[in-house]
C-alpha positions as CSV (number, residue, x, y, z in Angstrom):
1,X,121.8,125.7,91.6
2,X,120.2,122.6,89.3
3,X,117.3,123.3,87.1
4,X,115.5,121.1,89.7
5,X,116.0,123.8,92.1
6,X,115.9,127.0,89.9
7,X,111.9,125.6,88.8
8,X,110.9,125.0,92.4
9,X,111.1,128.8,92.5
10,X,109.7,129.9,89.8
11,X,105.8,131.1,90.0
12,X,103.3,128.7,88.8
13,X,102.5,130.2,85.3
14,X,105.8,129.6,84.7
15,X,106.4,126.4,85.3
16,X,103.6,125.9,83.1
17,X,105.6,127.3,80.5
18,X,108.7,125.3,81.4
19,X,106.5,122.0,81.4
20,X,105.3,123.3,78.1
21,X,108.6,123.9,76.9
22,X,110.0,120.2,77.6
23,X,107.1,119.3,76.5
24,X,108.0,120.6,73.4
25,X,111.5,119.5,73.5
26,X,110.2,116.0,74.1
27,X,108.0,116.1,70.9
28,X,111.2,117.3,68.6
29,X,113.3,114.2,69.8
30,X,110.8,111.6,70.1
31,X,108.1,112.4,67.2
32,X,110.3,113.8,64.1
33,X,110.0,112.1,60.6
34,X,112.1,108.7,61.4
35,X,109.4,108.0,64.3
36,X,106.6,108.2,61.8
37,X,108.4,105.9,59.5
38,X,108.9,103.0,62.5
39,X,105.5,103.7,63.2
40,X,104.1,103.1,59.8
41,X,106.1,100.2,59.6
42,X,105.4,98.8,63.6
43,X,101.2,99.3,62.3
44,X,102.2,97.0,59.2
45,X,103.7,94.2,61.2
46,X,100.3,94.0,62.9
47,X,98.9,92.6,60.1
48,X,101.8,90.1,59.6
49,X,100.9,86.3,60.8
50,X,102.1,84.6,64.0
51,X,105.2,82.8,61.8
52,X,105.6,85.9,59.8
53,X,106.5,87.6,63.3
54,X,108.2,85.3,65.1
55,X,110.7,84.8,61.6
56,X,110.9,88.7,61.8
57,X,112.0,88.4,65.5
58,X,114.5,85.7,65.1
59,X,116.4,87.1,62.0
60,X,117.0,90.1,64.0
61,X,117.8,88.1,66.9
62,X,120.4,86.7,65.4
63,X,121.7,89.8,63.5
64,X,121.8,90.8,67.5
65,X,124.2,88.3,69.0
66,X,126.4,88.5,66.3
67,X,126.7,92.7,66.8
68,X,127.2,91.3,70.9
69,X,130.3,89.6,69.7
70,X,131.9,91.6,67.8
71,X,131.1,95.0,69.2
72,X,130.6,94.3,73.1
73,X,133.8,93.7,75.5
74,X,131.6,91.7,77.7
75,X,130.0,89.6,75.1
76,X,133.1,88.9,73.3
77,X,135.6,88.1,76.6
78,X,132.5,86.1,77.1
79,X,132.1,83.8,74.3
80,X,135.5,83.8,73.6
81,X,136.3,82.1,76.9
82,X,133.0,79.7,76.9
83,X,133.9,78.9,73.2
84,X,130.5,80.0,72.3
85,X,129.7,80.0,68.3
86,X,127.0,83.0,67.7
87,X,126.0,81.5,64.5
88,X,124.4,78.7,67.3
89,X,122.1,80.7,68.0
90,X,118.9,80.4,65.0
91,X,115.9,81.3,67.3
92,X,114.7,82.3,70.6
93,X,114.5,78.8,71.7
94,X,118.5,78.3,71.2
95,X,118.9,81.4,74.1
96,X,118.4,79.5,76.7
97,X,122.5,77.7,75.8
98,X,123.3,81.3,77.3
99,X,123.6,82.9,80.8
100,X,120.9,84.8,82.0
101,X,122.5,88.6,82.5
102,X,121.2,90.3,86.1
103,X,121.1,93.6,86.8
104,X,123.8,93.2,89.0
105,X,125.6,92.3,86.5
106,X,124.6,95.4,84.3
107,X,125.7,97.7,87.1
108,X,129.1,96.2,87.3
109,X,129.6,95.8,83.4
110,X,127.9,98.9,83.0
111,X,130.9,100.5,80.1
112,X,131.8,97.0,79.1
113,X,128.0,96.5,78.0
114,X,128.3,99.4,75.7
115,X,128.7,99.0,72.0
116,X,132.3,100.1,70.8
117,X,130.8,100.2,67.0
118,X,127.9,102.8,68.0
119,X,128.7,106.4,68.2
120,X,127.7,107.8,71.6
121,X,126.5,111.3,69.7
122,X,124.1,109.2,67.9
123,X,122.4,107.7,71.2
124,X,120.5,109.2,74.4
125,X,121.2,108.2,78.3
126,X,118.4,106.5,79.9
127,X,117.8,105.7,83.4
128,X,115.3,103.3,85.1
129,X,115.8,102.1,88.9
130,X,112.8,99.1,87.8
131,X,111.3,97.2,90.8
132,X,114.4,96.6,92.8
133,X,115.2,100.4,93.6
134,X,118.8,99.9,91.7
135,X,119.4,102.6,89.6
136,X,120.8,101.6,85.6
137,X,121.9,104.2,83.2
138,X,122.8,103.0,79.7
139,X,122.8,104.3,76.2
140,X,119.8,103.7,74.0
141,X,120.4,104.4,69.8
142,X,118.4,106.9,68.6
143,X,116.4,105.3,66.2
144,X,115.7,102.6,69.1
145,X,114.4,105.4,71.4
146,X,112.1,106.4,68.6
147,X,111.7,102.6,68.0
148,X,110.0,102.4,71.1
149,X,108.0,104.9,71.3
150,X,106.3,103.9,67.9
151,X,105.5,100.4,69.6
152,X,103.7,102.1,72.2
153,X,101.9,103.9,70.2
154,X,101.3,101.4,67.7
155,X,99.4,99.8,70.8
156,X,97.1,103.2,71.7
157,X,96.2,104.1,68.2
158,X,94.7,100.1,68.2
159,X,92.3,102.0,70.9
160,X,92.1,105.0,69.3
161,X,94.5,106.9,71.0
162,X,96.4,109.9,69.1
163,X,99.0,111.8,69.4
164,X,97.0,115.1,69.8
165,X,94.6,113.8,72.5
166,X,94.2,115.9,75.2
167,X,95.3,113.8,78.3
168,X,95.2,114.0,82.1
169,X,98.2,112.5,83.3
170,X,98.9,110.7,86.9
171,X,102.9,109.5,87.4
172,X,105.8,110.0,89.1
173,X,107.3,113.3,88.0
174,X,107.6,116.2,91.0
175,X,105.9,119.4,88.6
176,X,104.7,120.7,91.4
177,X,107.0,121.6,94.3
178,X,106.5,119.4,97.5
179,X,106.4,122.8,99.3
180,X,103.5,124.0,97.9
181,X,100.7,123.8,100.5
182,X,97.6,125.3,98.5
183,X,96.4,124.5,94.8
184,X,96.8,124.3,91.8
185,X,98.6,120.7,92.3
186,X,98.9,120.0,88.4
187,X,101.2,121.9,85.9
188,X,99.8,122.0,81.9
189,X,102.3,120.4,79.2
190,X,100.4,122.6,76.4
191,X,102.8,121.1,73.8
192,X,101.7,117.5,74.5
193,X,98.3,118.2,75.6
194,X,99.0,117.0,78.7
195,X,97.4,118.4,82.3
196,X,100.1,116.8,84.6
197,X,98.7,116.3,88.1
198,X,100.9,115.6,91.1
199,X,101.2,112.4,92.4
200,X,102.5,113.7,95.7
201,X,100.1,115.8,96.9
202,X,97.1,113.6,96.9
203,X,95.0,113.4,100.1
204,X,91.4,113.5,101.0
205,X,91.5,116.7,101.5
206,X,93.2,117.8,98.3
207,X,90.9,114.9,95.9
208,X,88.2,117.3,95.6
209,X,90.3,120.0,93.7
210,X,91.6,117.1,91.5
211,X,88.1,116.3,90.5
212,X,86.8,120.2,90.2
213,X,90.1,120.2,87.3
214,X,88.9,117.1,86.0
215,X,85.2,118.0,85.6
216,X,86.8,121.7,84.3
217,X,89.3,120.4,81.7
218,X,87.2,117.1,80.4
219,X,90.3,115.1,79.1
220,X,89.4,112.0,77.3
221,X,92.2,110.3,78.4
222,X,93.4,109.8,81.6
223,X,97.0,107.7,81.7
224,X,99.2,106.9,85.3
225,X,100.2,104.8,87.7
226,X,97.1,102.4,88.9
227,X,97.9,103.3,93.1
228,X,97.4,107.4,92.3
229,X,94.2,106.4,89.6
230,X,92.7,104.0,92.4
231,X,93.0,107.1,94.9
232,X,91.2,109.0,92.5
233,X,88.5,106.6,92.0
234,X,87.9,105.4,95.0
235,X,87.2,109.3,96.4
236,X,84.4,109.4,93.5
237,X,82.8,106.3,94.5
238,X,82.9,107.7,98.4
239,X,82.2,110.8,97.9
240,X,80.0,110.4,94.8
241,X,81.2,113.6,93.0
242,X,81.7,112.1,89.7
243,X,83.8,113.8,87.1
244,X,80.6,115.5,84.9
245,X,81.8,112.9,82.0
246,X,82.9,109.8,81.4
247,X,86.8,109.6,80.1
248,X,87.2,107.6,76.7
249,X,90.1,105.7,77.5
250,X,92.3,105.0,80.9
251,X,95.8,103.4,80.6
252,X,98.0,102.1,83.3
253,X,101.5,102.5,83.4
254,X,104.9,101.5,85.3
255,X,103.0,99.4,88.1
256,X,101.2,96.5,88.0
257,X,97.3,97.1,87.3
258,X,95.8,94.7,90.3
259,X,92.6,93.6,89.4
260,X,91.5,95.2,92.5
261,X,91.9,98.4,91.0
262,X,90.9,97.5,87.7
263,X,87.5,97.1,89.2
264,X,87.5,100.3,90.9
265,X,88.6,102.1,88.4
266,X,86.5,101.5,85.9
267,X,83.4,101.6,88.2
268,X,84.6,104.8,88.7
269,X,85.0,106.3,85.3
270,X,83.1,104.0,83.0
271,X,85.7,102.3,81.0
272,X,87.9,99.4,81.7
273,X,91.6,100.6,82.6
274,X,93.8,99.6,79.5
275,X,97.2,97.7,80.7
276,X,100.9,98.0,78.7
277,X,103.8,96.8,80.3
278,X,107.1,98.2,79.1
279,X,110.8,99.2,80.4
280,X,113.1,101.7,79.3
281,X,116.0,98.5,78.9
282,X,113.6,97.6,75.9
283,X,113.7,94.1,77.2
284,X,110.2,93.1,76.9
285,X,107.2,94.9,75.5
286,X,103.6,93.2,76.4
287,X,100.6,95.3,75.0
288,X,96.8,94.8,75.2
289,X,94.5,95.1,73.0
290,X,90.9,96.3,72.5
291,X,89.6,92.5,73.2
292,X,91.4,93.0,76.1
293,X,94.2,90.6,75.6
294,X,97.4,90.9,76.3
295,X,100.3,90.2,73.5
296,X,104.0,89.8,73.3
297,X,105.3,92.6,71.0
298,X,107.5,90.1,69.3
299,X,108.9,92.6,67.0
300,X,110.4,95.0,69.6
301,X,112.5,92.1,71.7
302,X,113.0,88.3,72.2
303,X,110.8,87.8,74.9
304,X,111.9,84.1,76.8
305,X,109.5,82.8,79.3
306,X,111.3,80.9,81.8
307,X,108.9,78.6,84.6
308,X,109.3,79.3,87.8
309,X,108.6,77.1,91.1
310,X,105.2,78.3,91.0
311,X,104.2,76.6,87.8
312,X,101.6,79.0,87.1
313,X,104.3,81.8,86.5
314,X,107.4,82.3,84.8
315,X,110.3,84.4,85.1
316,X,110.7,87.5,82.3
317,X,113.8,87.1,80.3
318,X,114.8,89.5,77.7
319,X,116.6,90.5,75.0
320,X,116.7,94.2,73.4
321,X,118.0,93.4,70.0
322,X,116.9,96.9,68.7
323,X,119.0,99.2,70.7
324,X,123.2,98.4,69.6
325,X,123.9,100.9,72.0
326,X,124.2,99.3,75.2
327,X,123.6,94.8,75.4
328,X,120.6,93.3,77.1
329,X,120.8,89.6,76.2
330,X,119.2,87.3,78.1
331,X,118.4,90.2,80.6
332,X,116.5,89.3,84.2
333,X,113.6,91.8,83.9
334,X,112.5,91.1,87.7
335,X,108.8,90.6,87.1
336,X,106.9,87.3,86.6
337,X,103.7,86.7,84.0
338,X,101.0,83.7,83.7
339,X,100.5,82.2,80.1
340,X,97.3,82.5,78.6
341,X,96.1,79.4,77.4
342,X,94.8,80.7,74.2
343,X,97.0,80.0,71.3
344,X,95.4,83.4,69.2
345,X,93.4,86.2,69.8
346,X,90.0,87.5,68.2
347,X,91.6,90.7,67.0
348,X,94.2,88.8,64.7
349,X,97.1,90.6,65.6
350,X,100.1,88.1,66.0
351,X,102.0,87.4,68.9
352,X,102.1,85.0,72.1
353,X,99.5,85.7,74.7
354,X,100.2,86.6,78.6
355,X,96.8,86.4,80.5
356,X,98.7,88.2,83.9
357,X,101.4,90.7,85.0
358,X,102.5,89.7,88.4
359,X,105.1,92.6,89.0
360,X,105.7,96.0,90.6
361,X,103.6,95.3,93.4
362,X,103.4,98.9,95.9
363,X,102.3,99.7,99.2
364,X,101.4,103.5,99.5
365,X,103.5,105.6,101.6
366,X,101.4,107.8,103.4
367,X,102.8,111.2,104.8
368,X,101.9,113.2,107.9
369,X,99.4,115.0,106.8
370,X,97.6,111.9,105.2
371,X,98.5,112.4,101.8
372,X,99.4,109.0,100.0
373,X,102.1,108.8,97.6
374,X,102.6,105.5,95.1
375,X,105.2,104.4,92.7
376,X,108.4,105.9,94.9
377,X,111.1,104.6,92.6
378,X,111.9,107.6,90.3
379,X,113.6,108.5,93.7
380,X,116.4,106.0,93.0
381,X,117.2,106.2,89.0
382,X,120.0,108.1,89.1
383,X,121.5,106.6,92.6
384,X,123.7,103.9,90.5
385,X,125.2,103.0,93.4
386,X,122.6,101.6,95.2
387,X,122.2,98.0,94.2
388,X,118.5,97.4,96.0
389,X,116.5,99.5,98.4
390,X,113.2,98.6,100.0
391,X,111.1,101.4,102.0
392,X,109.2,99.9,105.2
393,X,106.5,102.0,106.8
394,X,104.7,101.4,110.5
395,X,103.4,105.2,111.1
396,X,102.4,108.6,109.0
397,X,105.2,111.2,108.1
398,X,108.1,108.1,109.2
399,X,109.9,105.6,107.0
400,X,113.1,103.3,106.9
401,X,114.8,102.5,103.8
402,X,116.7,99.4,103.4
403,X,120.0,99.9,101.4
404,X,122.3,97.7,100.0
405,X,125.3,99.1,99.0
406,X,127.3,99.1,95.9
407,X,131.2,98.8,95.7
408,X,131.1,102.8,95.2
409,X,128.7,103.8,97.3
410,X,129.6,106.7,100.1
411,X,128.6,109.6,102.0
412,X,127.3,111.8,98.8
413,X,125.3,109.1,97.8
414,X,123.4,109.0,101.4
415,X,123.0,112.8,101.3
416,X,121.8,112.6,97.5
417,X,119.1,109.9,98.9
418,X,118.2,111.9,101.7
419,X,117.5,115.2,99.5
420,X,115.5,113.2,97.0
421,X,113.3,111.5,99.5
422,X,112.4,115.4,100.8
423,X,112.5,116.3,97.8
424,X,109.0,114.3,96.7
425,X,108.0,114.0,100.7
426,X,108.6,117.2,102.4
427,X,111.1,117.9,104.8
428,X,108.8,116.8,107.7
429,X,108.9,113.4,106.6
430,X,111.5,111.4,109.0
431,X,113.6,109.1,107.1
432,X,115.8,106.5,108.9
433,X,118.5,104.8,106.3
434,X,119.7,101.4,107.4
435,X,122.1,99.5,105.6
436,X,121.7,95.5,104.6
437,X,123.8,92.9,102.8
438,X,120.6,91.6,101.1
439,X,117.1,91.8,101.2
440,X,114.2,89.5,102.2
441,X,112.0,89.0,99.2
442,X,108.4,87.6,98.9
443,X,106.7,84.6,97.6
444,X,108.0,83.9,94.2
445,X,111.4,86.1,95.0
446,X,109.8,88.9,94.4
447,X,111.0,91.9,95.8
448,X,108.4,94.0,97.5
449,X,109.8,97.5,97.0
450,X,107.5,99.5,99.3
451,X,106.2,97.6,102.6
452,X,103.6,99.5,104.8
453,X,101.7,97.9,108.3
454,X,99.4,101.2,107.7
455,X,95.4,100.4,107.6
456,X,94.9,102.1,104.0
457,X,98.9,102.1,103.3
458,X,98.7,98.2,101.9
459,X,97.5,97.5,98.6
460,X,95.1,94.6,99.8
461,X,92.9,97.6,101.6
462,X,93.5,100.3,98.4
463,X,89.3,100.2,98.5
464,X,89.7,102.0,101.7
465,X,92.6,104.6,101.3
466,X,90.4,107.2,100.9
C-alpha cells in the first residue's frame, strides 16, 4: 500500500498531523542556513541597477554553457557536431545562434540532459507536467532548490510577506480524501502555518463551510490557484457572507491570473490578487511588485523573449543556469507574455518589464454533484510517458481525455491515469481515454489543457460558476 493510500485511511486528526509533519520536513530541506544566505544575497541584488543585473546574469550565463559542454552528453554531442564554440556565447542576445530545446525533447533526452559532473546525492527529483499535461522529472541541485525558493520569497517579503504568516492555502494537493462526503474539507500544516483547503471538494453547497473556516481562522494571507479563489469569491459576492475581515495579501499561483478574476477577487476580499509566475524547470521567474508591476527576475535565469505571429506576444524561452543538475538551455516554457512598454519601474528594482501572462488558461471541470475542480494537471506529473493530454468536458460527472502517447507508454500507464483521475474526482466520475497523434491547439498555439461546453465550466462565464 503507498503512503497515498495508507493517509486516505487515516482519521482526520491525523492527517493533520501528517500534513504537519511534511510540513515540517518541507521546512528542514527548503529553509535551513544556506537558504537564508541566498536570500540575503537575492534581497541585495534588488538594490543592484538594471546593467549591474543584466552583467550578473550574463557572467553566469556564460559560466552555464560552458558547464553544458563539458558536463552534459546532449550538449556536448551537440556542439561538437554543429562545431559550436561556447566561448560565442557573451550574453543573452548571442542565445538565439542556438536551438530552442522542447519538452519533447527533454522527455527523450531525459538522462542525457543530466550533468555527469554533479553528484545525484547532492540534488532532489522534481516533477512538473506544466500546461501541456506531459509529465518531466529531472534533478534540481540542492543549493538551486533552495536558490529558488529564496527568489520567491525575495518577491513576498517586498509585500510583506514572512515566513511565519499564517496562510490559507487553495492548490492542487488531494489532503483531503475525495471520499469524504461531509466536512472538514481542509487539513492544517501547523509547521508552516498553513490551513490547506481542498480544491476538490468545492461546490455551492460545501462554499459556506469554507467561509465559516475562513471567518474562524482569520489568515492574513490567502495564496492558490486563481479558478478555486474566483469560486471563493464569487460565492461572497452572491451570497454576501463576507469573511468577518479583510485578508492582507492574496497571491496567485500555477495558473494564469485573468483579469476577470483579478476583479472579482479583490472585490471580494479587499485587496488586489498579487501575480508570480514561476516553474519548477527554473526556466523563467517573473515577479510583481507592490506598484504592481511585473519584473523579469534576471538573476534566477536568462529569460529570451521571442515575437510570435501575434506581434503583441512573444514566446517564453528559457534558460536555468542555476541548477547544473539537469540542462535547460534555450528551453520552450509553453506560455506567451506581452512587453510592457515602460523601460523602469517606480519601485527601482531592476529588471525588464512584462505588462501580461498569457498562459495556463483552464476550464473547470465540474463533477456530478456540481462541485467544480480547477488546475487538473498535478494528475499527470509523474505520467512521463504521456507526451500531451487535453481533458474535454460536455456534461457533469463525464470527461474524455485526449492522450498522446509516448514511445513507452502501455497498459500500466492507462490504469495509473485512470486511478489518479478517481483519485482527485471520485469513482463516479466517468472517464473515457482516447488516444491522438497530436492535439489541436488554440490561437497563438496554445494548448488549451482543460476544454469544457458547460454553462459555468468555461472560464469566460467564471462570474457565474457559483
Amino acid at each position: 500500500m503507498d503512503i497515498e493510500a495508507v493517509y486516505s485511511r487515516l482519521p482526520g486528526f491525523a492527517q493533520n498531523l501528517a500534513c504537519t509533519y511534511e510540513g515540517f520536513r518541507i521546512q528542514q530541506r527548503r529553509y535551513n542556513s544556506e537558504f537564508r544566505r541566498l536570500l540575503s544575497e537575492a534581497e541585495s541584488r534588488s538594490a543592484c541597477t538594471t546593467d549591474q543585473v543584466m552583467d550578473y546574469r550574463d557572467r553566469h550565463l556564460r559560466a552555464y554553457v560552458q558547464h553544458c559542454a563539458s558536463a552534459v552528453p546532449y550538449f556536448r554531442e551537440q556542439f561538437q557536431k554543429t562545431g559550436f564554440a561556447p566561448e560565442s556565447i557573451q550574453s543573452l542576445e548571442n542565445l538565439r545562434t542556438l536551438p530552442i530545446l522542447s519538452k519533447s525533447d527533454v522527455v527523450a533526452n531525459s538522462s542525457r540532459l543530466r550533468s555527469q559532473a554533479v553528484d545525484s546525492r547532492a540534488c532532489v527529483v522534481c516533477h512538473t507536467s506544466g500546461t501541456t499535461g506531459s509529465g518531466l522529472r529531472f534533478s534540481v541541485t540542492l543549493e538551486a532548490f533552495r536558490a529558488q525558493w529564496a527568489v520567491w520569497w525575495r518577491y513576498r517579503r517586498w509585500h510583506g510577506i514572512d515566513l511565519t504568516t499564517k496562510c490559507a492555502h487553495f492548490g492542487g494537493r488531494s489532503v483531503v480524501p475525495i471520499t469524504q462526503k461531509e466536512a472538514p474539507f481542509w487539513r492544517y500544516d501547523l509547521a508552516r502555518h498553513q490551513i490547506l483547503f481542498s480544491g476538490y471538494h468545492i461546490s455551492e453547497a460545501t462554499l459556506p463551510l469554507y467561509v465559516e473556516e475562513l471567518r474562524r481562522q482569520r489568515a492574513p494571507w490567502l495564496c492558490g490557484y486563481p479558478s478555486l479563489l474566483t469560486l471563493l469569491a464569487s460565492y461572497v459576492l452572491e451570497s454576501g457572507r463576507d469573511l468577518g475581515y479583510s485578508p492582507r495579501w492574496i497571491t496567485a499561483i500555477a495558473e494564469n491570473l485573468l483579469p476577470l478574476q483579478k476583479s472579482v477577487i479583490a472585490k471580494a476580499f479587499g485587496a488586489t490578487p498579487i501575480q508570480h509566475y514561476g516553474m519548477a524547470e527554473g526556466a523563467a521567474n517573473i515577479s510583481e511588485c507592490e506598484m504592481g508591476r511585473l519584473h523579469v527576475d534576471e538573476d534566477f535565469s536568462a529569460v529570451e523573449f521571442v515575437p510570435d505571429d501575434d506581434v503583441d506576444s512573444c514566446r517564453v524561452i528559457g534558460t536555468a543556469f542555476v541548477n547544473r543538475a539537469s540542462a535547460f538551455l534555450r528551453y520552450e516554457v509553453g506560455d506567451r507574455v506581452r512587453i510592457s512598454t515602460e523601460s523602469s519601474c517606480p519601485c527601482g528594482r531592476p529588471g525588464r518589464l512584462v505588462e501580461a501572462i498569457d498562459g495556463r488558461l483552464e476550464d473547470y471541470v465540474i463533477r456530478r454533484d456540481g462541485s467544480m475542480v480547477g488546475r487538473m494537471d498535478h494528475i499527470f506529473k509523474d505520467l512521463v510517458n504521456i507526451r500531451e493530454a487535453q481533458i474535454v468536458q460536455d456534461a457533469p460527472g463525464r470527461i474524455q481525455i485526449r492522450v498522446v502517447r509516448g514511445a513507452s507508454y502501455g497498459e500500466d500507464d492507462e490504469k495509473r491515469l485512470h486511478a489518479e483521475m478517481r483519485k482527485r474526482l471520485g469513482a463516479e466520475t466517468e472517464v473515457k481515454i482516447e488516444y491522438w497523434e497530436s492535439l489541436p491547439r488554440g490561437s497563438g498555439g496554445k494548448l488549451r489543457f482543460v476544454i469544457s461546453s458547460l454553462h459555468g465550466g468555461r472560464v469566460a462565464e467564471e462570474q457565474n460558476v457559483c
